[in-house]
C-alpha positions in Angstrom: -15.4 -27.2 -35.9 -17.9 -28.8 -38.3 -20.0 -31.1 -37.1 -19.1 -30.8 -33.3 -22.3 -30.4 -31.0 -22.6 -26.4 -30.2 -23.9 -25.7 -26.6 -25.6 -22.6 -25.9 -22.5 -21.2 -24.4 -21.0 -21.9 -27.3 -23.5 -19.1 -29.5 -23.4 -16.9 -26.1 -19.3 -16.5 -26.7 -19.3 -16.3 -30.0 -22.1 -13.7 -30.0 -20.3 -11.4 -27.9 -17.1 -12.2 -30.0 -19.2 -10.6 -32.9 -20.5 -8.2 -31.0 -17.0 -6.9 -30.2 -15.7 -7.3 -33.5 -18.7 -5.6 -35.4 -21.1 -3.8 -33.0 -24.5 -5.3 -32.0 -26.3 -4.2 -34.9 -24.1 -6.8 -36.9 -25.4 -9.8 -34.5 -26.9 -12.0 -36.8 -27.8 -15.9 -36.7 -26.7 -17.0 -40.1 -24.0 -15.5 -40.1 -22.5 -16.6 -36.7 -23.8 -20.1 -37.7 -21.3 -19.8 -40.2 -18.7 -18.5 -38.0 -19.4 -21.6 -35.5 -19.8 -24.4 -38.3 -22.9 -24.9 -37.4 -26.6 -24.6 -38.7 -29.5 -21.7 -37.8 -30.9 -24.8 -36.8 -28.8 -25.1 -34.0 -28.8 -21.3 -33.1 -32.5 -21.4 -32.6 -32.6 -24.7 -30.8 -30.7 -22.6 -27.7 -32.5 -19.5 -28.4 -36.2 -18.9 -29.9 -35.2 -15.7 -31.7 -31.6 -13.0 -32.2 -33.0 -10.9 -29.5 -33.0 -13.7 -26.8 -29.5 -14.6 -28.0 -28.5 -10.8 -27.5 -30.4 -10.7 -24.6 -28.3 -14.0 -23.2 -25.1 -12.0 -24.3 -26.2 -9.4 -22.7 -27.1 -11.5 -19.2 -23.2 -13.0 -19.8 -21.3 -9.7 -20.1 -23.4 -8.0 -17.2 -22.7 -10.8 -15.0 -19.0 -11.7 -15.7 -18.5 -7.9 -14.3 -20.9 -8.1 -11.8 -18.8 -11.3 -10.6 -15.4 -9.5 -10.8 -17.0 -6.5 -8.8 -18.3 -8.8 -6.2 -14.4 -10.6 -6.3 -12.9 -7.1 -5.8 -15.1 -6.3 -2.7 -14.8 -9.9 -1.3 -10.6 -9.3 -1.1 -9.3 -8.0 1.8 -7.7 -5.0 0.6 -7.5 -0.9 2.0 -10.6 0.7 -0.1 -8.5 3.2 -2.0 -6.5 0.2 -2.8 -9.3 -1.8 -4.4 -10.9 1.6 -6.6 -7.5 2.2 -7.6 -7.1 -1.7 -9.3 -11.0 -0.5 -11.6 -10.0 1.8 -12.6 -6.4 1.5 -13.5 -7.8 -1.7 -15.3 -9.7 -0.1 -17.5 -7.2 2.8 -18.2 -4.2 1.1 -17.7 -4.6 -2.2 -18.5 -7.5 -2.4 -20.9 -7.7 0.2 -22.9 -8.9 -0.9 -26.1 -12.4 -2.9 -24.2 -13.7 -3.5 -27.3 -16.8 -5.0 -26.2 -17.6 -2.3 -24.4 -17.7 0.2 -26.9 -19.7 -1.9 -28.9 -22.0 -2.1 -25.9 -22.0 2.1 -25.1 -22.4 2.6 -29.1 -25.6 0.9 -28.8 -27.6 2.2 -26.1 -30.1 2.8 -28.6 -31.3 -1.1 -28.9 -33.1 -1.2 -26.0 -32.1 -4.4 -24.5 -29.3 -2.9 -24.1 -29.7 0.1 -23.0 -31.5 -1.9 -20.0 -28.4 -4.0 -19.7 -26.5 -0.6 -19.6 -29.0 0.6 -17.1 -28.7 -2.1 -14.8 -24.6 -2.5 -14.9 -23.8 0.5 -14.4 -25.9 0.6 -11.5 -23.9 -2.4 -10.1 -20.8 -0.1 -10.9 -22.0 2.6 -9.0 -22.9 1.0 -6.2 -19.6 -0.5 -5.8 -17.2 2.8 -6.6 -19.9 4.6 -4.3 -19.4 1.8 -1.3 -15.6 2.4 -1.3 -15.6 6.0 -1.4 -17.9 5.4 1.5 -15.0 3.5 3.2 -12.6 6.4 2.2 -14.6 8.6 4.2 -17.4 10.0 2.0 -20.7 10.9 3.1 -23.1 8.9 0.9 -24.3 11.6 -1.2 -20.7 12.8 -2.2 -19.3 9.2 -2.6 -22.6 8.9 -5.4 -21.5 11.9 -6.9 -18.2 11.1 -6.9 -19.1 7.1 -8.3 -20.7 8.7 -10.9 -18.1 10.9 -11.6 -15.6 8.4 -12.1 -17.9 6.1 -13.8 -18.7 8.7 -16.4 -15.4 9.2 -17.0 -14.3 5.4 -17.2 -16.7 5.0 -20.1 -16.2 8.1 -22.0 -12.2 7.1 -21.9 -13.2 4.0 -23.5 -14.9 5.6 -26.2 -12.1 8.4 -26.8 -9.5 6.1 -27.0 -11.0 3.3 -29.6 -11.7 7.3 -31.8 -8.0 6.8 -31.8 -6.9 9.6 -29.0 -3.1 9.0 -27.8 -2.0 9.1 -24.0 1.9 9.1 -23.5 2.0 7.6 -20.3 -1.0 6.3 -19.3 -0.5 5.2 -16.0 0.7 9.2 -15.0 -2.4 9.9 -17.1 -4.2 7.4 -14.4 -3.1 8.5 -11.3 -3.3 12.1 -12.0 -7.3 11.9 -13.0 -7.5 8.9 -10.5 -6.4 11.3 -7.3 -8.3 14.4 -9.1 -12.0 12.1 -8.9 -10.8 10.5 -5.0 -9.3 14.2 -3.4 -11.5 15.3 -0.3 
């Protein structure tokens, strides 16, 4: 890796990469320089400072969901069909999101806590749209968004404090059809 050009993408991936690994407090230039090959020289070439680096993480991470939300919706599929693949991704299929427990363990920077702020508005928004196609009134389906939203996140944080599900897709279903009954 020495020697090769790095591209601001290049920092942007291996930021969050650290960030993942080590929390965002850990996000430093010289020592992702290192991890890269590369010089600061190069890090601040891209970005003026470590906080527009985070913030570019930040604008990366917020935007690859915001893209797969805007995938799910786009797909032709029943509503209860397409809240039913979120969430089982995250408690199913990803259940040790690494990167976002760096991210919720951080709210305190606030960059991201904005980043926070404005994602889980996007997340909202979406789970509160197809409850609204499952037959919610608008207020309920936000209540009920937020509801499973809350709970999303807080399952990521219990589970990387090492808590153990048997079966978690049994463990899925049953919360799943507790936060979707009329």
């Amino acid at each position: 890796m020495v020697g090769k050009r790095r591209t601001k993408d290049d920092w942007v991936a291996a930021a969050l990469e650290m960030i993942a690994e080590r929390g965002v407090g850990a996000l430093a230039v010289e020592p992702l320089a290192q991890r890269l090959g590369a010089t600061k020289g190069s890090a601040y070439w891209h970005f003026p400072s470590r906080e527009a680096l985070l913030q570019a993480a930040l604008d990366r991470w917020t935007g690859d969901i915001a893209t797969g939300l805007a995938a799910f919706a786009a797909v032709e599929r029943p509503p209860d069909e397409q809240l039913w693949l979120i969430f089982s991704r995250v408690v199913v299929d990803r259940p040790q999101n690494d990167l976002e427990f760096a991210m919720i363990a951080a709210t305190d920077d606030p960059q991201v806590a904005a980043a926070m702020r404005r994602l889980s508005e996007e997340r909202l928004a979406f789970l509160a749209s197809r409850l609204v196609a499952l037959g919610f009134d608008a207020d309920a389906a936000r209540e009920r968004a937020l509801q499973m939203h809350t709970f999303l996140l807080g399952h990521v944080q219990v589970l990387r404090r090492g808590a153990q599900i048997d079966d978690p897709v049994e463990y899925a279903r049953g919360v799943y059809r507790l936060l979707t009954a009329p």
